[in-house]
C-alpha positions in Angstrom: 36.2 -40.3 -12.1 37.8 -38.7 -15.1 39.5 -36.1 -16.0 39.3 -33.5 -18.7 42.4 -33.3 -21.1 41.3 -30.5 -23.8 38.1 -29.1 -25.2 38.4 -28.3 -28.4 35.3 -26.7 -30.3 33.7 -28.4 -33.2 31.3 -26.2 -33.8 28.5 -23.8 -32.0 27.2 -26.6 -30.6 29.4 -29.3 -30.3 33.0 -29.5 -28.9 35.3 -32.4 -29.4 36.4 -34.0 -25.6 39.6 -35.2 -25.0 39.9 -36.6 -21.7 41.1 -40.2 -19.7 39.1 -42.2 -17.0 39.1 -45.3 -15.0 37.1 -48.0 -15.8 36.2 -51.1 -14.3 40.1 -50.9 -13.1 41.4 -49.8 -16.6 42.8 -46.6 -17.9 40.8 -45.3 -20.9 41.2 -42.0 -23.3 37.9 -41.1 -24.3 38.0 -39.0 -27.7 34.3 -38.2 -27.6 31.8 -35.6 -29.4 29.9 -33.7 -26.6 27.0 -32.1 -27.8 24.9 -28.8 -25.7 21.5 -30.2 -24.1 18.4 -28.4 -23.8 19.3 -28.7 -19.8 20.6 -25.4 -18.3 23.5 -25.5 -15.3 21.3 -23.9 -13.0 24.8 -22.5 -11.4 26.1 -20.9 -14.6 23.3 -20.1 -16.9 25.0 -22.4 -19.3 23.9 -25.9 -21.2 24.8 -28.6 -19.9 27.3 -30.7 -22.1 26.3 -34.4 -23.2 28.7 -36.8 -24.5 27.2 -38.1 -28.1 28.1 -41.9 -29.0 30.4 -40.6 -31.5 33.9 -41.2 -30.7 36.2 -43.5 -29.4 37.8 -45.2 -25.9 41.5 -46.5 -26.4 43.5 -48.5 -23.1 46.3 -45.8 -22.0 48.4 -48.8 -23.6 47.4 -47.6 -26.6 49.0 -44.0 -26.5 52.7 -44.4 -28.1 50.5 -45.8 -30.9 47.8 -43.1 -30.9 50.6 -40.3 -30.7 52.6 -41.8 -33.4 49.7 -42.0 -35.2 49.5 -37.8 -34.6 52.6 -37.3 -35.4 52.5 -39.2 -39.3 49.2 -37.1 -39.7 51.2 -33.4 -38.7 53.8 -34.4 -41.0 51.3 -35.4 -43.9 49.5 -32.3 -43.4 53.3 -30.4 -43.3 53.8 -32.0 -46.8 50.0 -30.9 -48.2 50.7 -27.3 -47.1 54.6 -26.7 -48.3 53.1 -28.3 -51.8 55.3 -31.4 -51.3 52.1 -33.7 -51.5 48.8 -34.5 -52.2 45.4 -36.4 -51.2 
């Protein structure tokens, strides 16, 4: 069973997947690139969503880094925009 976090679209096609699971008794986020199939939700006329292998699966343990990580990246990209820094 998992459960979806945030969608957030990549592209047309594509939409990057947030979302956390249980596996094999562990807690995983799943930061995944889902891609449209050629399959149609017969239900809502959609495509059906597949998840690529491109992305990554972190042990909840993990968060505090992962959102610290976040946090360094929204201030770096605070500094690029006021002109304070650059790449």
């Amino acid at each position: 069973m998992s459960k979806i976090i945030k969608d957030i679209k990549k592209n047309n096609s594509e939409v990057i997947r947030i979302e956390i699971s249980e596996f094999e008794g562990k807690n995983l986020i799943h930061i995944r690139i889902w891609y449209k199939s050629k399959e149609i939700d017969q239900n809502t006329g959609e495509y059906i969503l597949k998840p690529s292998q491109k992305g990554i699966s972190l042990d909840v343990s993990k968060f505090d880094d992962l959102k610290e990580g976040i946090e360094a990246l929204g201030n770096c990209i605070a500094d690029i925009n006021s002109g304070k820094e650059t790449l």
